[in-house]
C-alpha atoms as one frame of an Amber mdcrd trajectory, in Angstrom:
protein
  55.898  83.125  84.090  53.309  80.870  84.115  50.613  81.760  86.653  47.214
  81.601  87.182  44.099  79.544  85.665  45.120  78.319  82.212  42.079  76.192
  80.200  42.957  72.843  78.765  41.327  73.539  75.817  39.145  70.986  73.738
  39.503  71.194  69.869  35.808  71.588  68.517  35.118  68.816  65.756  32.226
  68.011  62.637  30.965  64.642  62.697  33.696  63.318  60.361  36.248  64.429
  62.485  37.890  67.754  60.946  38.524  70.348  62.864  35.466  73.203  64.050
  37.663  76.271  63.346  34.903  78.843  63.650  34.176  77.299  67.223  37.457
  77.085  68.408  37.743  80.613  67.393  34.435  81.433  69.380  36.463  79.399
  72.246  39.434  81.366  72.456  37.241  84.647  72.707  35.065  83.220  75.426
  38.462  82.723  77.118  39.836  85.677  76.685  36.302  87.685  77.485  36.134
  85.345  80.778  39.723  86.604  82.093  41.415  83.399  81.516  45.095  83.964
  81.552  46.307  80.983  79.257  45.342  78.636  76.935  47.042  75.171  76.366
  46.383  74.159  73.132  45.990  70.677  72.131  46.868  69.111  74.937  45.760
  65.840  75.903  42.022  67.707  76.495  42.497  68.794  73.074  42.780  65.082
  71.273  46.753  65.587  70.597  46.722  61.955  70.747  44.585  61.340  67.454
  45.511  64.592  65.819  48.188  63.794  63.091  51.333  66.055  63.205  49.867
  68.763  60.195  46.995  69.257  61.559  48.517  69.455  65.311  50.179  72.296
  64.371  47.394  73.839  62.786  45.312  74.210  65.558  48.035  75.389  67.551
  48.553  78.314  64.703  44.981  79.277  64.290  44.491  79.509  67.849  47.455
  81.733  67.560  46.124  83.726  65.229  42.787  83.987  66.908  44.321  85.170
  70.521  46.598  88.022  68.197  48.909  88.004  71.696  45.566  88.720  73.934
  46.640  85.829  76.209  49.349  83.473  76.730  49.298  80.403  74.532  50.821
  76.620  75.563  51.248  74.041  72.645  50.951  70.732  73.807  54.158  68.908
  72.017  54.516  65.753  73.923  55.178  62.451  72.553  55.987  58.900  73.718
  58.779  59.211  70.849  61.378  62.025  72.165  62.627  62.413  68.392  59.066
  62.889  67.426  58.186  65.637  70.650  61.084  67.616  69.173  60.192  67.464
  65.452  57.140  68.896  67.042  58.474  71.339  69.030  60.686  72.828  66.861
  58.076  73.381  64.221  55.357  74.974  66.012  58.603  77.268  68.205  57.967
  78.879  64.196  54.838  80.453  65.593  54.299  82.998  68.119  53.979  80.577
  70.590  54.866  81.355  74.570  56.197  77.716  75.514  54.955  74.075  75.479
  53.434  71.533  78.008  55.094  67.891  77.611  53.582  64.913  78.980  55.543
  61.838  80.439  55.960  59.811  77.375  53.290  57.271  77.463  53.206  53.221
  77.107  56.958  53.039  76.590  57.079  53.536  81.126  60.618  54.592  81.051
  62.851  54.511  83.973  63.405  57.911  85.792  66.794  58.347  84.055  64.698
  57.846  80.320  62.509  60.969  81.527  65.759  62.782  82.480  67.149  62.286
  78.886  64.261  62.303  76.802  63.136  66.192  78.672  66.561  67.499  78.447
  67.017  66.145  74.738  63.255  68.471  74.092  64.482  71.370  75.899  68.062
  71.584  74.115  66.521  71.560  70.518  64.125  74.969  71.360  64.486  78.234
  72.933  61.151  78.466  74.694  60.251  77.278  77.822  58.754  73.853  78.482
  56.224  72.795  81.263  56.791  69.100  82.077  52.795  67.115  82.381  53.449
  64.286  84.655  49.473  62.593  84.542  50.243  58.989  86.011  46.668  58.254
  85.346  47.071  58.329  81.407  50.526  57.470  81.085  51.265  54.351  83.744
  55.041  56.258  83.819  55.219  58.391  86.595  58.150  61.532  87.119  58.976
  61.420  90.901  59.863  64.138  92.934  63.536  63.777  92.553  63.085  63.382
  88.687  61.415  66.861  88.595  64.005  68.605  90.528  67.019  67.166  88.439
  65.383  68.804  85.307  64.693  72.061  86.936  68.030  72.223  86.723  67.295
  72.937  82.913  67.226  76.778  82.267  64.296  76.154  79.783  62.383  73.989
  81.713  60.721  76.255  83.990  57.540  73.982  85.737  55.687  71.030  85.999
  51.732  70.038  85.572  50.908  67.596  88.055  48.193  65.623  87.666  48.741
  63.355  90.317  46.097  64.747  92.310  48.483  64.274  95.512  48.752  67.168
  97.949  51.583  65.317  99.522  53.373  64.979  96.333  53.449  68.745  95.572
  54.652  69.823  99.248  57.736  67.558  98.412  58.406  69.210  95.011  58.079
  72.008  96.296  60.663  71.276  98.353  62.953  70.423  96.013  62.860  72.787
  93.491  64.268  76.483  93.096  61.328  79.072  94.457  60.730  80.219  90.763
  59.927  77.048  89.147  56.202  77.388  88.360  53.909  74.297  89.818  50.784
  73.906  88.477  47.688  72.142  89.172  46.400  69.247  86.809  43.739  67.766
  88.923  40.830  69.996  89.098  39.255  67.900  92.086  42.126  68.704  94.452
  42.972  71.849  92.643  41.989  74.781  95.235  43.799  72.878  97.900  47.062
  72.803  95.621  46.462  76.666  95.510  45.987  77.013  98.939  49.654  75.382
  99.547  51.472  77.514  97.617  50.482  76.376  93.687  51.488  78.790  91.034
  48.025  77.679  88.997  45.905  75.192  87.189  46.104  73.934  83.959  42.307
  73.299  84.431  39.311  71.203  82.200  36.648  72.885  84.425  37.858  76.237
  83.433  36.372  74.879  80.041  32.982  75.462  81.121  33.150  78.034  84.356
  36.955  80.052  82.929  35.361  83.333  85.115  34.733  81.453  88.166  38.286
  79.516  87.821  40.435  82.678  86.845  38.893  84.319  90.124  39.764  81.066
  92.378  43.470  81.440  91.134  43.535  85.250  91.667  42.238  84.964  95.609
  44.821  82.177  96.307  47.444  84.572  95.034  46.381  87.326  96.751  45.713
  84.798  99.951  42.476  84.887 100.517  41.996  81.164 100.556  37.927  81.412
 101.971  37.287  83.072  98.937  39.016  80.523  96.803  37.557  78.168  98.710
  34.109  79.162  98.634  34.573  79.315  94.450  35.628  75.706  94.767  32.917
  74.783  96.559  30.422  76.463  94.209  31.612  74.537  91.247  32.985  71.294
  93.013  30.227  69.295  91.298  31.687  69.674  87.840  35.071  68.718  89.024
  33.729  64.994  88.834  30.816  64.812  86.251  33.452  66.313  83.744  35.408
  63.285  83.905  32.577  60.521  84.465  33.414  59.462  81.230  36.677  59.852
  80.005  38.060  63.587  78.776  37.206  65.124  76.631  33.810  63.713  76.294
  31.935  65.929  79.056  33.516  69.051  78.242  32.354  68.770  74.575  29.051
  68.070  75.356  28.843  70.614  78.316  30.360  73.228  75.646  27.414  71.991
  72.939  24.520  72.566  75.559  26.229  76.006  76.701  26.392  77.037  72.711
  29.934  77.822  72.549  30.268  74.571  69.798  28.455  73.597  67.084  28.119
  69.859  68.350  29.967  67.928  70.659  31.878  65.053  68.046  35.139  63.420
  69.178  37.616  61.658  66.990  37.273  57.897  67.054  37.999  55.759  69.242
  36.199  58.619  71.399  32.395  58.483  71.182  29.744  60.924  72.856  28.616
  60.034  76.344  26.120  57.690  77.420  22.702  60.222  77.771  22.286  59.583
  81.828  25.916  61.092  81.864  24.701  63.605  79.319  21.368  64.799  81.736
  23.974  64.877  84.761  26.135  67.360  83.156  22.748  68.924  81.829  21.885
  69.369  85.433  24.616  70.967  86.926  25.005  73.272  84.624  21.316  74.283
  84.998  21.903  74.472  88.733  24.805  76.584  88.694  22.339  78.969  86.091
  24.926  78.383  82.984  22.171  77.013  81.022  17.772  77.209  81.358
C-alpha cells in the first residue's frame, strides 16, 4: 500500500511565518517530476507542531490540490491529545487524502497500554488507513515491538514509521507482525540497511533534497539489487548527517533555498535559521554532489 521512498515534506514559509504556497506548490512538482512515490504532508518535517489546526489542514488541502491524484499523499494528524489527533483526522479524511502518519503522542510518555488505546481510539473514528510514527528521539515515549504488533491487529492500521534508527528493532517487528503490514524507514542514516532487510520504504528528509536518487535506492532494494542501493546510499550518505546537524527542519530549508526550489529558508519560531558554518557545510555537499555551482 505504502511502498517505496515517500518525502517528509517541509512547509515553505515568509519571514513572518505564513505559509509559501507558490513554493510548496513548486515542491510537490519537483516531487512528482523526480519519481517520488509519496508525500507526507506536514509531518513533523513539515512544522505540524507550530502549525495551528486551520492552517494544518490547509496545507494538507493545497498540497492536495497541487498533486490532482499524481502521487500518493500522507497527512500528518498526530497529537499528544488523542481527542485532538481525531478532530484532526476526521477533518482532513474530508479531502482526497490516501491515509495519515501518527506520531507517538509526545511529553505525556504514556505506558504501552495508553498507545494501544489512544491508536485504536484514531483508527475507529476514520476509514482510511493510518501509519503509526514511533520517533523516540522527539517524543521520549517509545512503541515497543509488542505494542506495534497488538495494533496491527487493527484493520486500518496498516504500518509503522520507525525512527528508531535500530536494525535490530525492525528484524523483531518484523517478526511479529502479519507479512502485509508495511514497515517503513524513518532514519535516513540507517535507511538503505532497513531496505536491505526486508523494509517496505522510507519516509525520508533526504529525499527533500536528492527525491531521484532516493526513489531509485527504494526501487533496487525491491527489486533486490542491494549493491545498487547500496552504492546510491553511499553517494549521498553525507547528507544523511549534515541535514540534521541542527535540528529538522532547519537544513532542509536552507538546502531547498540554495537549490531554488523556495523562496527563502524561514522557520516558525522557536525555530531559527542555522548557524552559517552549518549553512557552508550543507553548501558544500551539495556542490560536491553537482546539485548546486
Amino acid at each position: 500500500m505504502f511502498k517505496g521512498s515517500y518525502v517528509a515534506l517541509v512547509t515553505p514559509m515568509f519571514e513572518d511565518g505564513s505559509i509559501d504556497f507558490e513554493s510548496l506548490r513548486s515542491l510537490v512538482e519537483f516531487h512528482i517530476s523526480s519519481g517520488t512515490h509519496g508525500i507526507v504532508s506536514v509531518g513533523t518535517t513539515g512544522e505540524s507542531a507550530t502549525l495551528p489546526f486551520e492552517e494544518h489542514i490547509l496545507v494538507i488541502k493545497k498540497t492536495i490540490e497541487y498533486a490532482a491524484g499524481r502521487i500518493k499523499i500522507i497527512a500528518g494528524s498526530g497529537a499528544n491529545s488523542t481527542s485532538e489527533a481525531i478532530e484532526l483526522s476526521q477533518e482532513i479524511a474530508k479531502s482526497k487524502i490516501d491515509g495519515f502518519l501518527s506520531v507517538v503522542p509526545y511529553y505525556n510518555k504514556p505506558q504501552q497500554r495508553g498507545m494501544i488505546a489512544h491508536f485504536e481510539a484514531i483508527a475507529d473514528s476514520t476509514p482510511l488507513p493510518v501509519l503509526l510514527y514511533n520517533v523516540p528521539g522527539r517524543t521520549v515515549a517509545d512503541m515497543q515491538s509488542s505494542t506495534v504488533a497488538e495494533l496491527a491487529k487493527h484493520d486500518r492500521i496498516v504500518g509503522i514509521k520507525d525512527a528508531t534508527g535500530d536494525l535490530r528493532r525492525f528484524t523483531e517487528t518484523k517478526s511479529l507482525v502479519p507479512d502485509d503490514f508495511v514497515i517503513l524507514s524513518g532514519d535516513d542514516v540507517t535507511g538503505c540497511e532497513f531496505l536491505c532487510l526486508g523494509g517496505d520504504g522510507v519516509i525520508s528528509v533526504t529525499a527533500n533534497v536528492v527525491p531521484k536518487q532516493m526513489a531509485k535506492m527504494t526501487e533496487a532494494a525491491a527489486k533486490g539489487d542491494l549493491a545498487l542501493a547500496r552504492e546510491i546510499d553511499k553517494e549521498i550518505s553525507a547528507l544523511h548527517d549534515l541535514l540534521f546537524i541542527e535540528p529538522n527542519p532547519v537544513m532542509p530549508k536552507w538546502a531547498l533555498y540554495k537549490m531554488k526550489m523556495m523562496k527563502n529558508a524561514f522557520l516558525r519560531l522557536p525555530m531559527v535559521q542555522a548557524e552559517l558554518n552549518n549553512k557552508n557545510a550543507i553548501e558544500q555537499a551539495l556542490q560536491a554532489l553537482k546539485i548546486i555551482s
